[in-house]
C-alpha positions in Angstrom: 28.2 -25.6 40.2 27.2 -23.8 37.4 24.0 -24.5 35.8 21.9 -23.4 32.5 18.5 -23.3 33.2 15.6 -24.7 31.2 14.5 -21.1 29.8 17.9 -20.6 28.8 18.7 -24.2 26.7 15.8 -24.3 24.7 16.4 -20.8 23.8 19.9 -21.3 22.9 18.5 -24.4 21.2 16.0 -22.7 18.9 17.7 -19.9 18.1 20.3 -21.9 16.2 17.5 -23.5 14.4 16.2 -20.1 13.3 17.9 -17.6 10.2 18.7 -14.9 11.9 18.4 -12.6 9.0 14.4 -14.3 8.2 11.2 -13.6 9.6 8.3 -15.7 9.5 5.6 -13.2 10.8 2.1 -15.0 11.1 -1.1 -12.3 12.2 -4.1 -13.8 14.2 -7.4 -12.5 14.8 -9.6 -11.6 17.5 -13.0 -12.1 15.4 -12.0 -15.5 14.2 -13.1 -16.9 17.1 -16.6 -16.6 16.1 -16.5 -18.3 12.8 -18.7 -22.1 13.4 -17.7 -25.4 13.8 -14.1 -26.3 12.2 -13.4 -22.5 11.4 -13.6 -21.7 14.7 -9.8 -20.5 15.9 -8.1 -19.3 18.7 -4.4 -19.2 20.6 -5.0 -22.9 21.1 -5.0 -23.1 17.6 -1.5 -21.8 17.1 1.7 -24.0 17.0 4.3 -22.3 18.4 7.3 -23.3 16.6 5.7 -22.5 13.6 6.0 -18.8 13.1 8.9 -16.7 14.3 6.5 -13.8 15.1 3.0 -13.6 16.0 0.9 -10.5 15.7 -2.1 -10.6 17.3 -5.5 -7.9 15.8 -6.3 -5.9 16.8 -6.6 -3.5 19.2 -8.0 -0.5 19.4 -7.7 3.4 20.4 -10.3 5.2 22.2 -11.1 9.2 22.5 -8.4 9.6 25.5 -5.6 8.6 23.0 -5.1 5.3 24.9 -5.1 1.7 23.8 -7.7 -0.4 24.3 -9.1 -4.0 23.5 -11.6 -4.4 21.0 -13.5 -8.3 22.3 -14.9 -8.9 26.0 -12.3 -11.6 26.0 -9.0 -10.2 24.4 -7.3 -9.8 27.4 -7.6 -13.5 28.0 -6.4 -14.6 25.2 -3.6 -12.2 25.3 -2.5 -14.2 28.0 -3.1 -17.4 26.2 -0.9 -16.1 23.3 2.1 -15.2 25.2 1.6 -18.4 27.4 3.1 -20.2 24.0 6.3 -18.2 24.7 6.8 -20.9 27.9 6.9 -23.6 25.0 8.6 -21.7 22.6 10.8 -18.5 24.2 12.3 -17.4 20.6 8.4 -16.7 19.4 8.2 -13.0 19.3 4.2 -11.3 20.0 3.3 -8.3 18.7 -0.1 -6.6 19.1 -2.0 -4.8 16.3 -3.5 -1.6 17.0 -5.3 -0.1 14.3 -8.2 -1.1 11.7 -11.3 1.6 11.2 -14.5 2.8 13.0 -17.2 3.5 10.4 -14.6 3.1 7.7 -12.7 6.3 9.8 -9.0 5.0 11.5 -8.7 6.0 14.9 -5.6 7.1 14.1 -6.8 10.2 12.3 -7.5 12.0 15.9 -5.3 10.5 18.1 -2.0 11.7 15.5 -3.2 15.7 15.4 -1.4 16.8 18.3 2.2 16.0 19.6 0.1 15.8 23.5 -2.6 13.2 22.0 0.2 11.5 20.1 2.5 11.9 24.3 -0.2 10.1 25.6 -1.1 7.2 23.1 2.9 6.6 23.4 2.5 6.1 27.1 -0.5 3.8 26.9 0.9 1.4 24.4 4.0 0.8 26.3 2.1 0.0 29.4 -0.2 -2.1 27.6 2.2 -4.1 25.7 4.5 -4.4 29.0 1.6 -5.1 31.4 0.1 -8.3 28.4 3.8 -9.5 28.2 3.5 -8.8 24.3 7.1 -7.6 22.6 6.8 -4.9 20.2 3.8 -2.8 18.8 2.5 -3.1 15.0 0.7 0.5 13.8 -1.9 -0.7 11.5 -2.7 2.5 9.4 -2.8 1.2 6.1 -3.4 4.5 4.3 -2.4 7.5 5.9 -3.8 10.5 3.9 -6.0 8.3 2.8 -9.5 7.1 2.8 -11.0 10.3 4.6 -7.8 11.3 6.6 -6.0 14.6 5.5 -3.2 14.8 3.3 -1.2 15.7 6.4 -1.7 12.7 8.2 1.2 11.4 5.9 3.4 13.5 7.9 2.2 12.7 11.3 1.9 9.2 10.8 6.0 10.1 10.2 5.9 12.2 13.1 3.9 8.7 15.2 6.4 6.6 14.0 9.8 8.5 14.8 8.3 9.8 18.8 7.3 5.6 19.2 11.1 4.5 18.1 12.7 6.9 20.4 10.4 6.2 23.0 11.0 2.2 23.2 14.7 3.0 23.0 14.1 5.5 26.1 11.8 3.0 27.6 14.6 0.4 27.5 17.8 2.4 28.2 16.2 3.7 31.6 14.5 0.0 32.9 17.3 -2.2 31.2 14.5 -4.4 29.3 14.5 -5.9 25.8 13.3 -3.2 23.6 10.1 -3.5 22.2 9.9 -4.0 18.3 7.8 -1.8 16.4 6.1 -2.9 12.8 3.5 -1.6 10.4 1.5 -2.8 8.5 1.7 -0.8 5.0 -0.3 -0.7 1.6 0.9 -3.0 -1.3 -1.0 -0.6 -4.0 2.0 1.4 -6.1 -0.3 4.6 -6.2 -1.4 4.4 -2.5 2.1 3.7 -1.2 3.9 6.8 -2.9 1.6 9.1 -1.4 1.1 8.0 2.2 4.6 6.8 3.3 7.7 8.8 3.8 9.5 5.4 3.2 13.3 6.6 4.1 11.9 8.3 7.2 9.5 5.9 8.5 12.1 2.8 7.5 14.8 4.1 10.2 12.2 3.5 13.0 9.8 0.7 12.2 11.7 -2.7 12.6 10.4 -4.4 10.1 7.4 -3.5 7.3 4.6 -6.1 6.4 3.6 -5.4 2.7 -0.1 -6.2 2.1 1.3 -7.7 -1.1 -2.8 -9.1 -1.8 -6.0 -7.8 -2.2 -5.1 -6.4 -5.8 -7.9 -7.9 -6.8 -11.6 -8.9 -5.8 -15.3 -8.9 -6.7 -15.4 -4.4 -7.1 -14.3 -5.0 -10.2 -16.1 -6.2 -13.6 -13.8 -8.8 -14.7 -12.0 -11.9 -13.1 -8.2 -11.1 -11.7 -5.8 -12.6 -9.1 -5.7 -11.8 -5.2 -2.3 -11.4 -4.9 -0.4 -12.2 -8.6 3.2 -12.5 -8.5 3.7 -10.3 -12.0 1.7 -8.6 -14.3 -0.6 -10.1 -17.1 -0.6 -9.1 -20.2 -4.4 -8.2 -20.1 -3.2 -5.7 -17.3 -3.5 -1.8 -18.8 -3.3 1.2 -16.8 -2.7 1.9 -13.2 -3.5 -2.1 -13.0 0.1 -2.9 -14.5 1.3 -2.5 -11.2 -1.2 -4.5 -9.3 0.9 -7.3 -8.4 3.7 -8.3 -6.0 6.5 -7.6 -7.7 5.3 -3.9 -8.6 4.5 -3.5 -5.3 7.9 -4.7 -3.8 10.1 -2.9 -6.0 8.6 0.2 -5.7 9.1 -0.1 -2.0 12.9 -0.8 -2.9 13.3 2.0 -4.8 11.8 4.4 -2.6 14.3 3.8 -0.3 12.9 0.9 1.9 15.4 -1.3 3.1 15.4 -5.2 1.8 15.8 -6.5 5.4 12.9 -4.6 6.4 10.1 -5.9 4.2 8.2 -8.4 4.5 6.2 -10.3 1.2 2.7 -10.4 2.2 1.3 -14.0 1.9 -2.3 -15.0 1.6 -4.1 -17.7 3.1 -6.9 -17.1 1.6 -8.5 -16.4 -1.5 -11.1 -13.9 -3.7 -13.5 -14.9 -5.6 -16.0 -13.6 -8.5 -19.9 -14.3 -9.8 -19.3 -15.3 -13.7 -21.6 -13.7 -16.2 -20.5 -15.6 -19.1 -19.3 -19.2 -19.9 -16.1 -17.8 -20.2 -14.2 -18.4 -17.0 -10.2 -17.5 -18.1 -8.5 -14.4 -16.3 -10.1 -11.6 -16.8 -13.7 -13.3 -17.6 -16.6 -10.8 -17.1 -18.3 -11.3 -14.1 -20.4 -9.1 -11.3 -20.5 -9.4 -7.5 -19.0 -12.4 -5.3 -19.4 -16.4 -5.3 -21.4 -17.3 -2.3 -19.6 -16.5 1.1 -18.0 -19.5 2.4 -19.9 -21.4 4.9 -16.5 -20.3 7.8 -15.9 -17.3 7.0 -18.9 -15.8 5.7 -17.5 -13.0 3.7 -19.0 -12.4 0.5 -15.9 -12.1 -2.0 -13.3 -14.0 0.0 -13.0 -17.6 0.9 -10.0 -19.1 3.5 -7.7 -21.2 1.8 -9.7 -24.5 4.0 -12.8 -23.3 2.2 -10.6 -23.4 -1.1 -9.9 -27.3 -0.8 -13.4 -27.9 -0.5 -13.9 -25.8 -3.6 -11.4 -27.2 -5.5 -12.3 -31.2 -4.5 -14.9 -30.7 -7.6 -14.0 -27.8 -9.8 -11.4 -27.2 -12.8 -8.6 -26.2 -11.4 -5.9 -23.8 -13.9 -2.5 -22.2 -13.6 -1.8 -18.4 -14.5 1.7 -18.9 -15.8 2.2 -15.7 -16.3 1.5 -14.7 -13.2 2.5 -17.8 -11.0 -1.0 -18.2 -9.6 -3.6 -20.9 -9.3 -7.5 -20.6 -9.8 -10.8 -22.9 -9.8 -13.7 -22.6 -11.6 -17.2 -24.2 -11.0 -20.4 -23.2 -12.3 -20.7 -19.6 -12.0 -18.3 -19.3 -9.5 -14.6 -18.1 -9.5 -11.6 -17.9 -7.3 -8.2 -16.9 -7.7 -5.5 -18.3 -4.8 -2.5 -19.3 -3.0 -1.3 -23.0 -3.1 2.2 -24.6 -2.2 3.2 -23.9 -6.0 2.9 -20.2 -5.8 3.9 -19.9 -2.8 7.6 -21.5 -3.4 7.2 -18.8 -6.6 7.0 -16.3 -4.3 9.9 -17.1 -2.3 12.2 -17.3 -4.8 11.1 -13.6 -5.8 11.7 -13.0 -1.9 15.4 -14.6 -2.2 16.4 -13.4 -4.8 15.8 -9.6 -3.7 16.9 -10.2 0.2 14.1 -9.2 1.6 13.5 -9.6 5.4 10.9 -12.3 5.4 7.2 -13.4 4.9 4.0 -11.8 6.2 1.5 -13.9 6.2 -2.1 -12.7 6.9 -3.4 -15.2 8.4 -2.7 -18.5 10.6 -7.0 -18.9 10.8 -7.7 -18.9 7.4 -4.7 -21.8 6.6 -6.2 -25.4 7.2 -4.9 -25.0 10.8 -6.7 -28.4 11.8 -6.0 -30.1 8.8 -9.1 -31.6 9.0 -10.3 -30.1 4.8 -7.1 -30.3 2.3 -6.0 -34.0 3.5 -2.5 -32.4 3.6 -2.0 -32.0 7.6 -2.2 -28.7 10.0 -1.0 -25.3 8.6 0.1 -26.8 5.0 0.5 -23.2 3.3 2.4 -22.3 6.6 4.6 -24.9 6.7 5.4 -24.9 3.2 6.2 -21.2 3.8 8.7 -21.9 6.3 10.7 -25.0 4.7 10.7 -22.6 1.6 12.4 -20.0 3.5 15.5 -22.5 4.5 14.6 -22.7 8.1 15.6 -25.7 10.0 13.1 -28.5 10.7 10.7 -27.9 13.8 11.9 -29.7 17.1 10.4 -33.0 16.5 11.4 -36.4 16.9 9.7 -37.9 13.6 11.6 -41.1 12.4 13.4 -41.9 9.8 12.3 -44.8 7.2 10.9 -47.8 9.0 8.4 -50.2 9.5 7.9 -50.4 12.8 6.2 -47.1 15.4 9.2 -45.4 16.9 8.8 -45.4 20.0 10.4 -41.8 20.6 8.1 -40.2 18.6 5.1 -41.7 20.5 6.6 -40.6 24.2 4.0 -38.2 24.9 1.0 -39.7 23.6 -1.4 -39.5 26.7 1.6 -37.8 29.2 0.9 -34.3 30.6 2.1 -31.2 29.5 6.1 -31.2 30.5 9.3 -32.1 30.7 10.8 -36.0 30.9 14.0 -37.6 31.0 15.2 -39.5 28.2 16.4 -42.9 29.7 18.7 -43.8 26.7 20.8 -40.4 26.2 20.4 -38.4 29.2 22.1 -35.7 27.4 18.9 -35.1 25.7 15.6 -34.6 27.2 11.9 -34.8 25.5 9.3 -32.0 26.0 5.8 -33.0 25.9 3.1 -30.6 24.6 -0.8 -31.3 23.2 0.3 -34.7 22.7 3.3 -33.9 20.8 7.1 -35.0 21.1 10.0 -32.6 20.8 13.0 -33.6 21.5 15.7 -31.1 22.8 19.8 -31.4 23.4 21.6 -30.1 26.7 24.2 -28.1 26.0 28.1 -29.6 25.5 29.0 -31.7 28.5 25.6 -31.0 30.2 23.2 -33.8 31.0 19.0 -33.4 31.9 18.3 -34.0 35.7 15.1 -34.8 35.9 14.7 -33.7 39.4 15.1 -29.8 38.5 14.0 -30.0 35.1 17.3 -28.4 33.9 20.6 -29.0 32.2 23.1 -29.6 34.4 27.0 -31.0 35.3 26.9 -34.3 35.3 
């Protein structure tokens, strides 16, 4: 009797419900966990049929060349990370290594020699295999940058051509699913054409995450956006090129693949000190608006911060640019809503490009609980603007009455049940949710090896 098993189903399942040719990659941090009350976020947090990809940051790399954690308790929540996978098996993990010591990256040491480059190799594979995590992300933003030498643009080349043959290697000779490799890469025009040898480094690295933000922020004398789709027309100089679409085509035409980049996507935005009563783009200003009472980082505020913002300020539109910002008082802040997001996308269409990037899932209203809009609004946005299918859900159609299928799990365990009126169908409870999930053709649930089966 021939029989599919759970594992296999749902996968089969999902991966029909998922564009094969469009990522949804969604990082996580490891310091988020210590923001207060409401802000406070973890793997809990994290619905796993949200994102296609999950990268979790960051690890780190010590002075024998080998990957480490960074938290006392990043090893736990490794495993609670990849534990989603057992709800969600399409849900790819990836693990960040990267980020900087003293403003140095610890890159700069371990990439000098082929042997200290050998042994970092090594580690990461058996760190990624032995936390059940499925691919790597290199997070060296600026190679030959920022205090490294002008030849760390080579052997950050060198890195990521010896860690693609390796995983293939790695693979080949134990028969497993090779692991994916990403990096995370600069958005800034003049940073990217002198640190990246794109065609190179875009025949290894599986995918690219643009940091299509930050081209704005508080260093500066005068208000701009975070992350602008296009120029404005007060832009002069090297800033005519600080904005998304700058950024992405110069990637294109230095040779970077469309299917391999990803448009970064903000959660969160930056904000400014006025010091004038005019408070239009590019309104004088000095220093940050007052940290946000979460995230408590003067300059930036997380999009939940931004709704409570926003309840009371005045609220414009950069046409332009296809950005929103508030203004109250003194202070400033230029963001990501649902409107600029669906902007975004279209730019993202329109050029093919791989997917969305979207730094990060903590600093979305994840609880729902300060825009009045439900969990992970930007996110979900994000993801019906990209064209995938609906989640696995059994939400009803129009009606007056509760359906009763979308209420199944409400106070049930964590499982798998039976569907008494289709047993062809089967429901999957999880934190108090209902999915609902089909056998495959002319298999029915059994309830007694929670599996598809014959009849």
């Amino acid at each position: 009797m021939a029989k599919l098993s759970l594992l296999t189903a749902l996968g089969l399942l999902l991966m029909l419900q998922i564009a094969s040719s469009t990522k949804l990659l969604c990082h996580m941090t490891n310091w988020s966990q210590y923001r207060p009350g409401s802000g406070k976020f973890g793997p809990e947090n994290i619905d796993p049929f949200l994102c296609t990809h999950v990268i979790y940051n960051m690890a780190t790399i010590n002075s024998f060349n080998q990957m480490i954690p960074v938290e006392w308790n990043d090893e736990t929540m490794y495993k609670d990370l990849n534990n989603l996978k057992n709800i969600n098996p399409v849900m790819k993990t990836l693990l960040s290594v990267g980020g900087t010591l003293n403003g140095i990256s610890p890159f700069i040491s371990m990439v000098s020699k082929p042997e200290s480059r050998a042994d970092f190799i090594r580690s990461s594979i058996s760190y990624l295999r032995a936390h059940n995590f499925d691919g790597l992300n290199l997070d060296w933003q600026y190679p030959g940058q920022n205090g490294s030498p002008s030849s760390d643009r080579m052997k950050f080349t060198d890195l990521v051509q010896e860690l693609g043959k390796a995983f293939e290697d790695e693979a080949r000779d134990t028969t497993k699913t090779q692991l994916l490799l990403s990096a995370t890469v600069a958005g800034l025009v003049p940073v990217l054409k002198t640190s990246y040898d794109v065609p190179e480094i875009s025949r290894h690295l599986d995918f690219m995450n643009v940091m299509t933000y930050d081209f704005h922020g508080h260093w500066e004398a005068a208000t701009g956006h975070n992350s602008p789709l296009y120029r404005s027309s007060l832009d002069s100089g090297s800033h005519i090129d600080h904005n998304v679409d700058s950024s992405l085509s110069k990637w294109l035409s230095l040779g970077a693949p469309a299917e391999k980049l990803l448009m970064g996507f903000a959660t969160y935005g930056r904000t400014y000190r006025l010091t004038t009563p005019n408070h239009s783009l590019g309104a004088p200003s000095k220093g940050p608006a007052d940290a946000g009472p979460y995230t408590r980082t003067a300059g930036l505020w997380a999009f939940y911060e931004v709704c409570s913002f926003t309840s009371s300020a005045t609220v414009g539109w950069i046409d332009e640019q296809k950005v929103p910002y508030a203004t109250q008082g003194s202070a400033w802040v230029g963001y990501d809503n649902k409107e600029s997001f669906a902007a975004k996308v279209q730019w993202l269409s329109t050029n093919k490009l791989g997917g969305a990037s979207v730094w990060t899932l903590d600093m979305d209203d994840f609880g729902g609980s300060f825009c009045g809009d439900g969990a992970y609004p930007l996110v979900n946005h994000l993801r019906n603007s990209l064209g995938f299918a609906p989640k696995p859900t059994t939400t009803p159609g129009p009606t007056t009455t509760a359906d009763p299928i979308s209420t199944f799990c409400s106070g049930r365990p964590d499982g798998l049940y039976a569907n008494s009126a289709d047993q062809t169908t089967y429901f999957q409870c999880f934190r108090g949710n209902t999915y609902l999930h089909s056998c495959q053709p002319g298999l029915v649930y059994l309830d007694s090896c929670k599996c598809c089966n014959w009849p």
